[in-house]
VOLOZA-144729 format. One line per 5 residues: their letters; for each residue z, y, x of N, C-alpha, C, CB. Coordinates in steps of 0.2 Angstrom, whole numbers, plus 2048, in hexadecimal, padded with zeros to 3 digits. Glycine has a CB too. Layout:
# residues N
A = Z:Y:X:Z:Y:X:Z:Y:X:Z:Y:X  ... $
This chain:
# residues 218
XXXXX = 445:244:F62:44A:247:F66:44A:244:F6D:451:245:F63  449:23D:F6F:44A:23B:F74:443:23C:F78:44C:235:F74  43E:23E:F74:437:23F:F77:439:247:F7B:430:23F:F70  43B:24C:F77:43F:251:F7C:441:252:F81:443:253:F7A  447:24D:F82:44C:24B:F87:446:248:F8C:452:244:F83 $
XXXXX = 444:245:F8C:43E:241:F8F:43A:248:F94:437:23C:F87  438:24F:F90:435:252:F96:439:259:F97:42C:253:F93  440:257:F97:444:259:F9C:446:258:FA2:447:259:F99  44A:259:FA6:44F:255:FAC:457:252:FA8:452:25D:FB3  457:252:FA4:45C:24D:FA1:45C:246:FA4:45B:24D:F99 $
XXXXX = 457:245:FA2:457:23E:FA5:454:23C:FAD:454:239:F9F  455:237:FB0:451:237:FB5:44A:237:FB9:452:234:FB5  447:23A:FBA:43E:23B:FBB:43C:235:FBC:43C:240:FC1  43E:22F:FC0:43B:229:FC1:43C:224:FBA:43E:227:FC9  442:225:FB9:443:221:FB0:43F:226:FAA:44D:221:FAD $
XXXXX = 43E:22C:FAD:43C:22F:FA8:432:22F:FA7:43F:236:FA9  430:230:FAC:429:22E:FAC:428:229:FA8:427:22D:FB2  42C:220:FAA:42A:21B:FA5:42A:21B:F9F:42C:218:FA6  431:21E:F9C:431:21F:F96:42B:222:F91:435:222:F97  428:227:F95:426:22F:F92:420:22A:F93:428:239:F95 $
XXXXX = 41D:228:F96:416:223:F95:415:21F:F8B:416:21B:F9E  41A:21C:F8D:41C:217:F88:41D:219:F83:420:214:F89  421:21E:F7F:421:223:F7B:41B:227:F78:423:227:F7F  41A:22C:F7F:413:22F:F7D:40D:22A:F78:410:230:F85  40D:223:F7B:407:220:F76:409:21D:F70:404:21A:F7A $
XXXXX = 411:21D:F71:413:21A:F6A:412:21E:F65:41A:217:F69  412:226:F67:412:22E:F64:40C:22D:F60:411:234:F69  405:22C:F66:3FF:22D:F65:3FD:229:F62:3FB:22E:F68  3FF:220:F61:3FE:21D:F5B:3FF:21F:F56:400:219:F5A  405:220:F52:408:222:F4D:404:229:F4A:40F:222:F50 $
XXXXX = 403:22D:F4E:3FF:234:F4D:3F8:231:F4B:400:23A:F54  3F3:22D:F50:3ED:22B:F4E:3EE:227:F47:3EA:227:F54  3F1:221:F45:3F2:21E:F41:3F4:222:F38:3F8:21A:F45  3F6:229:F3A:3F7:22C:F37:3F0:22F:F31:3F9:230:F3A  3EC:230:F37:3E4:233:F34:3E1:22E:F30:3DD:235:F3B $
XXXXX = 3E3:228:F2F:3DF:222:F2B:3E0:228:F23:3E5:219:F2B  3DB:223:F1F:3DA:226:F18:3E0:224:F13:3D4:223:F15  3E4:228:F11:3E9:224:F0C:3F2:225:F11:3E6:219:F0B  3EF:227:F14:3F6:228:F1A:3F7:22F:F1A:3F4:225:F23  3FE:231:F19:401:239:F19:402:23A:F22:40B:239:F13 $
XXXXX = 401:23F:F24:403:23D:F2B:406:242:F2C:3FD:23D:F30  408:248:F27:40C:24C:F2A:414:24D:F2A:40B:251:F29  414:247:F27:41E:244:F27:41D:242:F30:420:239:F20  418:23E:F35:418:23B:F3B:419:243:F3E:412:236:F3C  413:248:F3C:414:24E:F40:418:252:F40:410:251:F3F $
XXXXX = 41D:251:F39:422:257:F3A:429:254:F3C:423:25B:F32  42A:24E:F3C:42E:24B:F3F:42F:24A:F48:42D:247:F3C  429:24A:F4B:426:24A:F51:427:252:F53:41E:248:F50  427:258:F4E:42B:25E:F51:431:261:F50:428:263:F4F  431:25C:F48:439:260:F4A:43E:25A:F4E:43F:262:F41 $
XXXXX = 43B:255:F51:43E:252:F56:440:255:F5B:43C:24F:F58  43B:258:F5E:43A:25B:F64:43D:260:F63:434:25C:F67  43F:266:F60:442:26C:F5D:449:26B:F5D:43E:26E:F56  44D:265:F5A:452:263:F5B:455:261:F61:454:260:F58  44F:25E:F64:450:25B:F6C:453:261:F70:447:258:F71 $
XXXXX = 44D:263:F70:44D:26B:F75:454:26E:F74:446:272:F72  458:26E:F6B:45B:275:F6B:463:270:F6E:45C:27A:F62  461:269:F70:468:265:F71:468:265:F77:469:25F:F6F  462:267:F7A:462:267:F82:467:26A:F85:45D:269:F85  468:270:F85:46E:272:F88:476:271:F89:46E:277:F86 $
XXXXX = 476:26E:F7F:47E:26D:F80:47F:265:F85:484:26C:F76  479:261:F86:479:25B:F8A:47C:25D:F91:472:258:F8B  478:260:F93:479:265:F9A:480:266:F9D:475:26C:F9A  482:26C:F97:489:26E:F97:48D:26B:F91:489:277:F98  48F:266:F91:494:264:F8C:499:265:F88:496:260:F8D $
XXXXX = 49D:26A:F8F:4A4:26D:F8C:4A4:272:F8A:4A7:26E:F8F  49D:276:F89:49E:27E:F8A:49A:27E:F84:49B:282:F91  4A2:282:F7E:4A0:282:F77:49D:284:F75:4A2:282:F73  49B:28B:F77:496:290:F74:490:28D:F75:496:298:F78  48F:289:F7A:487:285:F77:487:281:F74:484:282:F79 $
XXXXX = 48E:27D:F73:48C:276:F6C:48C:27C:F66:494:26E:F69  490:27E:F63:48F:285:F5C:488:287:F5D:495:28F:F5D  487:28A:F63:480:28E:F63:47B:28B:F62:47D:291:F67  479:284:F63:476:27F:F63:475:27D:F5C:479:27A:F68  47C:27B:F57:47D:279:F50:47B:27F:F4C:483:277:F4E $
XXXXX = 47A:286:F4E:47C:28B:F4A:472:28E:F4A:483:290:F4D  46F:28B:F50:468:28C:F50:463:287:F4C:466:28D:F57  465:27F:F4D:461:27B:F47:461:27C:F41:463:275:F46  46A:281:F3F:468:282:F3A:465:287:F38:46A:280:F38  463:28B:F3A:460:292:F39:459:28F:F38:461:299:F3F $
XXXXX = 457:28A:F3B:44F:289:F3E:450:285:F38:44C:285:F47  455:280:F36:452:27B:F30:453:281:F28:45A:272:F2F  457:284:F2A:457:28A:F23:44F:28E:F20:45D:291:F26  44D:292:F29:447:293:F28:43F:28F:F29:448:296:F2B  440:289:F2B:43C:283:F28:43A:282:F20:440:27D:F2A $
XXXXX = 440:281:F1C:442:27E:F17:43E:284:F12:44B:27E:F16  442:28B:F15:43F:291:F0F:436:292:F10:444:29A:F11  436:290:F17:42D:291:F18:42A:28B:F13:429:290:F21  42E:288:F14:429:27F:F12:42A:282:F09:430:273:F16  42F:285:F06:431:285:EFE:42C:28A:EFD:43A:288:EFB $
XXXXX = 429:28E:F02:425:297:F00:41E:290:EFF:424:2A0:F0B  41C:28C:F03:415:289:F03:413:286:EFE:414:286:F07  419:283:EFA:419:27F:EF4:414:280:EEF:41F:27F:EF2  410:27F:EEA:40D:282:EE6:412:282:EE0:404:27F:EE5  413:28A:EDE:417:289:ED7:415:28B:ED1:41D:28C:ED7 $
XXXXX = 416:282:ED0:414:27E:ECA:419:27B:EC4:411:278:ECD  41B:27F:EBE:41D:277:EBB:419:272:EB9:420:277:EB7  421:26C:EB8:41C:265:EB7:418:266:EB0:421:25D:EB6  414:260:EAF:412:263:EAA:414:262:EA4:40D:262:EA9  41B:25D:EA3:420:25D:E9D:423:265:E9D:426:256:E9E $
XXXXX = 423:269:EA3:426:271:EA2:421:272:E9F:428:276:EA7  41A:272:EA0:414:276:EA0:413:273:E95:40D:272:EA8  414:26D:E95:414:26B:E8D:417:26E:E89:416:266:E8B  41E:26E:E8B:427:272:E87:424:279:E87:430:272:E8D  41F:27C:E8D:41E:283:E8C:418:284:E84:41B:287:E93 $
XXXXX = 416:281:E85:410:282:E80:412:280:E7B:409:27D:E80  418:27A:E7A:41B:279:E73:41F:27F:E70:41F:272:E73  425:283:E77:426:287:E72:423:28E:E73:42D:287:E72  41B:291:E74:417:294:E71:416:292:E6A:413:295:E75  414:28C:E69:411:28C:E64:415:28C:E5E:40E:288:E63 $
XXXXX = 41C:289:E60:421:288:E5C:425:292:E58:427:283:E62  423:296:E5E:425:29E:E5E:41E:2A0:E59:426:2A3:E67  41A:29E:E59:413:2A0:E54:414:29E:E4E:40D:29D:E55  415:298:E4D:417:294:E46:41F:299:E42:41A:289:E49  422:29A:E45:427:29C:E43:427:2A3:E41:42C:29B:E47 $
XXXXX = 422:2A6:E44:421:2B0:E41:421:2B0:E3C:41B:2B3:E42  41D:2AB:E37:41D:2AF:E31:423:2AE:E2D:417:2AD:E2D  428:2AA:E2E:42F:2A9:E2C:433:2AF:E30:433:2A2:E2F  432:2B2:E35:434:2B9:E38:433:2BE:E37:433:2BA:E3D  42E:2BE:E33:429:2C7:E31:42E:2CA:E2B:41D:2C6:E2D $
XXXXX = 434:2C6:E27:438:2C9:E24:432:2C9:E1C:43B:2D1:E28  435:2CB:E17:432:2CB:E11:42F:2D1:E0E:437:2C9:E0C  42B:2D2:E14:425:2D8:E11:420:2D8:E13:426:2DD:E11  41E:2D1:E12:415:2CE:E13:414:2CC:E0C:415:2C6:E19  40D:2CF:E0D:409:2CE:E08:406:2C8:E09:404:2D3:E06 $
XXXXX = 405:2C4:E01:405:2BE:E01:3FF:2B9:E05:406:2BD:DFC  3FB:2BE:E06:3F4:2BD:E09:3F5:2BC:E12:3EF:2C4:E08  3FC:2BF:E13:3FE:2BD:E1B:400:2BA:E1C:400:2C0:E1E  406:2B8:E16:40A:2B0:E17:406:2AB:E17:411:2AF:E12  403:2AB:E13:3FC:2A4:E12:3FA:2A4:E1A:3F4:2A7:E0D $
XXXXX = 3F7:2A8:E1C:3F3:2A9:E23:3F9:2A6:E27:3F1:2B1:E25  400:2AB:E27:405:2A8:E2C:406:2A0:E2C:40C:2AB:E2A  407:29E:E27:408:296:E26:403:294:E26:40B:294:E21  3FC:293:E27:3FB:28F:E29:3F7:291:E2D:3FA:28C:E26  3F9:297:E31:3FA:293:E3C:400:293:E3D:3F7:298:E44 $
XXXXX = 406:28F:E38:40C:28D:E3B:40C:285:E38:414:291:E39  405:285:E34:404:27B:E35:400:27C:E38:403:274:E2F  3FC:281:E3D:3F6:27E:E42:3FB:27C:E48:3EE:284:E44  400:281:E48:404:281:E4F:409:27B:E4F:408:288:E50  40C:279:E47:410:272:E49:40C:26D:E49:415:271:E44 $
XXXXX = 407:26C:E48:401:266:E48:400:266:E50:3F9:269:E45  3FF:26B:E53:3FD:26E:E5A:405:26A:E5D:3FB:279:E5B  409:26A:E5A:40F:269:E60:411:262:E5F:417:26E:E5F  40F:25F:E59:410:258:E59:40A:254:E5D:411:255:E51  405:257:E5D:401:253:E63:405:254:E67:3FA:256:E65 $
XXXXX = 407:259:E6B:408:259:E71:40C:253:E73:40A:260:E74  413:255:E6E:417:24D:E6F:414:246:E70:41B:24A:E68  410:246:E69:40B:240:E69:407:23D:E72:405:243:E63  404:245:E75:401:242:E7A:406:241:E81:3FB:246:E7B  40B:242:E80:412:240:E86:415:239:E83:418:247:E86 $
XXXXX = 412:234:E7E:416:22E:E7F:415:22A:E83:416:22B:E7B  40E:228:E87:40F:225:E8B:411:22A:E94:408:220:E89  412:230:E94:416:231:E9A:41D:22E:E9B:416:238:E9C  41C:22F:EA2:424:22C:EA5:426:230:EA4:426:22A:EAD  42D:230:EA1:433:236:E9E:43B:232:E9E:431:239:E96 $
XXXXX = 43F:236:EA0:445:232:E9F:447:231:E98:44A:234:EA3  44C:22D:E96:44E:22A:E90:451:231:E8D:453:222:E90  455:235:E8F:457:23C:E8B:452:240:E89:45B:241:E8E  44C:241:E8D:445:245:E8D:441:241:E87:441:245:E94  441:23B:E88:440:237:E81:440:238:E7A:443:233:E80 $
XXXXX = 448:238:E7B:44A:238:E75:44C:240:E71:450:233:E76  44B:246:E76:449:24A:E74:440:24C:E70:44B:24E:E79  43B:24B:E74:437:24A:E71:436:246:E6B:433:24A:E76  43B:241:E6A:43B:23D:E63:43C:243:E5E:440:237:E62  442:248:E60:444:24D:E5D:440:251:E5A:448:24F:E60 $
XXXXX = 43B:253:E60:437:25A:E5F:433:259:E5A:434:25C:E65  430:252:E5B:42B:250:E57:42E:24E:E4F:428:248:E5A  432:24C:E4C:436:24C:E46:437:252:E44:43C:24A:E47  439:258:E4A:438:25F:E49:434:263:E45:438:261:E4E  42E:261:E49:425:262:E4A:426:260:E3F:41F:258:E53 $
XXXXX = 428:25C:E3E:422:259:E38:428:259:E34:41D:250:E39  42D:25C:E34:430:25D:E2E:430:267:E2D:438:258:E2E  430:26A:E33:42C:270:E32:422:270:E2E:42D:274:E3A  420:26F:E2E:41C:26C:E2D:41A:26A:E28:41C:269:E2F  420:265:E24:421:264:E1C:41F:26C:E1A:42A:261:E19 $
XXXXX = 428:26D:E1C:429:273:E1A:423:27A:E18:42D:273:E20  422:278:E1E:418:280:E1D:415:27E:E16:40F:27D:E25  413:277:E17:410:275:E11:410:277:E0A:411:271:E12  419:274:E0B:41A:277:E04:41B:27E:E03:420:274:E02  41B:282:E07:41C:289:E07:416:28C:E04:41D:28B:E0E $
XXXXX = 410:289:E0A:409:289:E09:409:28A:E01:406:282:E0C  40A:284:DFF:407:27F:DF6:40A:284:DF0:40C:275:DF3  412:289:DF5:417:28A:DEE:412:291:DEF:422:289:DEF  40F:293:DF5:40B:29D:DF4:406:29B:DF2:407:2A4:DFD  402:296:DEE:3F9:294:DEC:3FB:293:DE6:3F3:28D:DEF $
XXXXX = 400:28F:DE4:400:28D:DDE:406:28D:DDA:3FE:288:DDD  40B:290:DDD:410:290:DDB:416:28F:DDA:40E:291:DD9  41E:290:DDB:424:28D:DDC:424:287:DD6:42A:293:DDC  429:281:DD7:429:27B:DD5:42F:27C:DD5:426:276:DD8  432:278:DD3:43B:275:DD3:439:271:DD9:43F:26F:DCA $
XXXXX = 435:26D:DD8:434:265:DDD:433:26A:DE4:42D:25E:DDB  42E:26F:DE4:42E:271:DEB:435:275:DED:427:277:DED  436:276:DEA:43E:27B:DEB:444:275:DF0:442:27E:DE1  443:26F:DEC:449:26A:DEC:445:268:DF4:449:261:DE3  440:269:DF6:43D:264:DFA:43D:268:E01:436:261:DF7 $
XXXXX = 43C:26E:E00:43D:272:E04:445:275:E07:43A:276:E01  448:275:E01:450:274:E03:451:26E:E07:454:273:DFD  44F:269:E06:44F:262:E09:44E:261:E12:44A:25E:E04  447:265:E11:445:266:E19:44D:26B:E1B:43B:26B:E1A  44D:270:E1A:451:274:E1D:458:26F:E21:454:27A:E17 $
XXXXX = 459:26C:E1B:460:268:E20:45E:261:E23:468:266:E1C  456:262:E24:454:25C:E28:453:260:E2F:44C:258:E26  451:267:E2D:451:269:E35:455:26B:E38:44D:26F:E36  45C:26D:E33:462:26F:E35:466:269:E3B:466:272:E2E  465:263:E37:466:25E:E3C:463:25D:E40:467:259:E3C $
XXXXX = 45C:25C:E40:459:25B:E47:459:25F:E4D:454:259:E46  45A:266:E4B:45B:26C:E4F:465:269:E52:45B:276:E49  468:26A:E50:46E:266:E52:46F:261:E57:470:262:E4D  46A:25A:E53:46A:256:E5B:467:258:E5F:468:24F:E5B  463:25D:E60:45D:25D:E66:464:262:E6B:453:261:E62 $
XXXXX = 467:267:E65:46B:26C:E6C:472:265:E6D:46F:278:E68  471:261:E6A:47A:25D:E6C:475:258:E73:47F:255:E63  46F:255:E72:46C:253:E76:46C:257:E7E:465:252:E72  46C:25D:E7C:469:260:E81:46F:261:E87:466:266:E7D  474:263:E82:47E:263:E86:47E:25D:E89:485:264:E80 $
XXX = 47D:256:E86:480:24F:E8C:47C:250:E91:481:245:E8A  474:251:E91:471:251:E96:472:257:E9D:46B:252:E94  478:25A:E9B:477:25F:EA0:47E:25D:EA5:477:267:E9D $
């Protein structure tokens, strides 16, 4: 801002020349100093413009002080220029999610795959439920990795402890297939029946905490 001020008539020409020497090289350090390897330089360059861009748009109300249509006009054009900065700089962005969005998307594809054959309703031949179940243990296998390979990322302690969830999720569906699997090859059991029931209100709670989890995080 003051570098602005500096190549106006605002300030004095004979104070101003000294200044604007002294400046000028402190500028060009800072900007050279920039190009080094490991150094971001366009926080120095964009700062360095929108200095001068706010300089300029203050120049006027300096000049005339009293006269209010230029202070408003003045506040009412930074911010049009910071509004349209902001939306150009959000258009350049590359849009990405992170890759914990990019994980959750794959877990729940595979999780929507695994679950089809429980969706297709009871008029599959038994040659399709076999097939269904088991690409819904390739797909819960496939979604407990994924947990598995996010334990050592940085994640906060709610994102944590939901993935503990998912994963608990992951492998008691999972059971579940199995015994489904064992009860279409060889046949219903009392014991698979009891055990299968058993999963159901293991999922039924763990689906519970994960949406009660999900309400204090918000």
């Amino acid at each position: 801002v003051f570098l602005a001020m500096l190549t106006t008539s605002f300030i004095e020409k004979s104070l101003r020349k000294e200044l604007l020497s002294s400046i000028a090289v402190f500028v060009v350090f800072n900007l050279v100093y920039g190009l080094k390897g490991g150094i971001d330089n366009a926080a120095h360059i964009g700062g360095l413009i929108s200095g001068l861009i706010i300089g300029y748009c203050y120049y006027p109300g300096l000049i005339k002080p009293l006269d209010s249509k230029i202070k408003y006009g003045t506040l009412a054009a930074l911010l049009v220029i910071s509004v349209v900065l902001s939306i150009s700089a959000l258009k350049t962005l590359p849009n990405e999610a992170s890759p914990y969005e990019m994980t959750m998307q794959r877990f729940i594809g595979n999780e929507k795959a695994a679950l089809a054959v429980l969706n297709d309703g009871g008029y599959q031949t038994q040659e399709k439920v076999i097939s269904g179940l088991k690409t819904g243990i390739r797909n819960w296998k496939a979604n407990i990795k994924l947990i598995n390979d996010m334990e050592n990322t940085e994640l906060s302690d709610v994102v944590m402890k939901r993935n503990t969830l998912l994963k608990e999720y992951c492998q008691v569906r999972l059971k579940y297939y199995e015994l489904m699997l064992h009860e279409q090859i060889e046949g219903s059991s009392d014991a698979d029946v009891a055990n299968m029931d058993s999963c159901n209100i293991a999922i039924g709670k763990i689906v519970t905490e994960i949406n009660a989890l999900g309400s204090t995080s918000n």
